[in-house]
Phi, psi and omega in degrees: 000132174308148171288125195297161150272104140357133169245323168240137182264323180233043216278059172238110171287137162062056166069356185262214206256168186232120151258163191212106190248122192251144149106184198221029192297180161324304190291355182232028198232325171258025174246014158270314158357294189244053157325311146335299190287336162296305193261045072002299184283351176102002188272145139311137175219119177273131127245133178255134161221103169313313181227145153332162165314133153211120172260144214290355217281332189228036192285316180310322191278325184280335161301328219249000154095001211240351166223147153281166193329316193248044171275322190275018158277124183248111163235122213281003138322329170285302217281330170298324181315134182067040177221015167086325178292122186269120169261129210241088158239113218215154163274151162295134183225000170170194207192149174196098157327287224282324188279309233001130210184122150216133211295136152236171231288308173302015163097347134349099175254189179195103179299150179201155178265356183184138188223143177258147172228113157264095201246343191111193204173145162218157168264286188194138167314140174245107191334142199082186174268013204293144187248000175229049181245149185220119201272194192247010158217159339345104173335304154354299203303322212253350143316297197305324169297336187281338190300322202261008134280326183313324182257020171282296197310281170282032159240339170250047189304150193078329168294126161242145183277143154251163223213135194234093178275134193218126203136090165286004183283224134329295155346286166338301221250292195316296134021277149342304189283329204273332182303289184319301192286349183269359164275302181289298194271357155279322209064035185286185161210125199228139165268141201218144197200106184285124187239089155273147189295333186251236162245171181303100183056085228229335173287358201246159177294176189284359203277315180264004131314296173289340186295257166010321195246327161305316177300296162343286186293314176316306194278041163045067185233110172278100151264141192228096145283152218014061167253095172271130178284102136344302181180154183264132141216220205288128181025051190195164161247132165243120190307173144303324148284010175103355165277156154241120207264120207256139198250061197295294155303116175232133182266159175242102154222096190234008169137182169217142184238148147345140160304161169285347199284321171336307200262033179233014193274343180064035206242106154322128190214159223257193170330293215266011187131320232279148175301159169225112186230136172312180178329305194250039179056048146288147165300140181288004200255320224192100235280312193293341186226133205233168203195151165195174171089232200265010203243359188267175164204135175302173177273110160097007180180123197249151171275140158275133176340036176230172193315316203272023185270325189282334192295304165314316192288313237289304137344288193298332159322305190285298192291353182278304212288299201297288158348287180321334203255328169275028159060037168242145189315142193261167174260187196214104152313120165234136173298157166271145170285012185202207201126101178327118152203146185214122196321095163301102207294325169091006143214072173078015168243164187200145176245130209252126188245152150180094179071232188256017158262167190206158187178122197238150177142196133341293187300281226304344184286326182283343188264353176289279296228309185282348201270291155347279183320296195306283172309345157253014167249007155273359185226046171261123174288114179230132015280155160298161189273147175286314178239208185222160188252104140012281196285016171225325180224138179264168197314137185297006166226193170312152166275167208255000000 
């Protein structure tokens, strides 16, 4: 096997530590913020990302025409700039604790005293083929489906496409809702058809369940409960019972799993993948290596897969890394037992959960929409910088 190449032969400016944050998720966007406070402190600080930030909180309003294109985009090159830190854009393709070293995708290693993983989530493969299936993470994936109805429009004028969103959960219907208003503000016309395995928000009571599938059904949206997808083919879907369903499109949001790159890391990890880490979101493998957002699960207890779990570690996370390596004691994450979150209906309305309230209309839509905003202009560098220091943040893709 060739000898990998060093990408840092040496980061310890003055003797201190080399950190290393692979991926640019929620749980790592508020340790680039503060980059400075690494080389401040005498640390190195790498980042590795293939792509910028996108955030998922408003990927549906921008599929669904209510944002424009680069609105849920952060680009952390910008948020890096001027703070001494080199950015890597490259994939994580492997990791060796012992050694500490991680591999990428180009053939690259990047040595470290501490390294963090923000990796993500995708959902599960959905079975079969489809040449126009698009899962809903990356987020990214859901511009490129408005792109590929968008060339729909103008090659087929008049075909209306069907369109099979699979998946009941939240995603789904946000998914869905968001097709529909993107419809509405093209004057495209789409059969668009929600494929649940079960029923439609099947966590919520039925009462507020049925609100919800009822909103659906005004804007001519075919819910298909306990339509479970089998499998995909050339422009059809096949139920579990033996129907076939016809598919110009297909979304996959049936859920989220770990990236698979999790279970090649040589990292303990749970049923689905997940890294598995103590409090204090170190690996149960390994002191040196610390992990947050969808991609983790606690010992003994997986969190569900949403943003504001990684958004909470994110602290505890910053204050972990930099401890470990100046020999001072770490904190312990404790999760909240409740947590906000709200759905964009997708036509300027939203249902808003939190523990056992619930509330759907105009107001939840309008505190999403300001929740949304807020989080993302915080981690807009303002002014943006116009260029970049080379010799401090590298090139928006791989170096050569």
């Amino acid at each position: 096997m060739p000898r990998r190449k060093n990408l840092i032969e040496d980061g310890r400016p003055g003797g201190g530590g080399r950190v290393l944050l692979v991926g640019a998720g929620h749980a790592h966007l508020y340790l680039l913020k503060r980059a400075r406070e690494f080389t401040r402190r005498g640390l190195s600080l790498t980042v590795v990302a293939p792509e910028d930030f996108s955030y998922s909180g408003v990927a549906t309003g921008v599929l669904g025409g209510r944002y424009p294109p680069e609105y849920g985009r952060i680009d952390i090159a910008a948020l890096l700039a001027g703070s001494g830190a080199t950015l890597v854009r490259a994939k994580l393709a492997g990791l060796d604790a012992t050694a500490r070293l991680v591999h990428l995708d180009d053939g690259r290693s990047v040595p470290f005293d501490v390294v963090s993983l923000n990796l993500g989530s995708l959902p599960p493969p959905l079975p079969g083929s489809h040449r126009l299936c698009f899962d809903v993470k990356p987020v990214a994936n859901l511009q490129r489906l408005r792109m590929a109805l968008d060339g729909w429009r103008r090659e087929r004028p008049g075909d209306v496409p069907a369109i099979a969103v699979v998946g009941g959960g939240m995603t789904g219907v946000e998914v869905a809702a968001g097709l529909a208003r993107l419809a509405d503000v093209t004057g495209a016309k789409f059969r668009i058809t929600l494929f649940a395995s079960d029923s439609v928000l099947g966590e919520l009571p039925p009462a507020a369940s049925r609100g919800v599938v009822d909103a659906l059904a005004r804007r001519g949206i075919v819910v298909l409960a306990q339509g479970r997808v089998a499998s995909l083919g050339d422009g059809h879907v096949v139920l579990a019972d033996g129907r076939i369903e016809p598919a110009d499109f297909v979304v996959n949001a049936t859920g989220l799993r770990p990236a698979p790159v999790t279970r090649s890391l040589g990292l303990p990890t749970d049923a689905d993948g997940a890294l598995v880490v103590d409090a204090d979101l170190a690996s149960t493998g390994s002191p040196h290596v610390f992990a947050a957002g969808d991609c983790i699960a606690f010992r003994g207890r997986a969190l569900p897969r949403v943003g504001v779990y990684a958004v909470r570690q994110a602290p505890i996370l910053f204050h972990n890394l930099i401890a470990t390596i100046e020999g001072r004691p770490r904190a312990a994450f404790t999760p909240q037992s409740r947590y906000l979150t709200i759905a964009n209906l997708g036509d300027d309305t939203g249902l808003a959960l939190r523990g056992a309230f619930r509330s759907q209309g105009r107001l939840a839509w309008r505190l999403k929409h300001a929740i949304d905003a807020r989080f993302l202009a915080e981690y807009r560098p303002k002014p943006a910088p116009s260029s970049l220091d080379p010799d401090v943040v590298a090139p928006t893709r791989s170096e050569p």
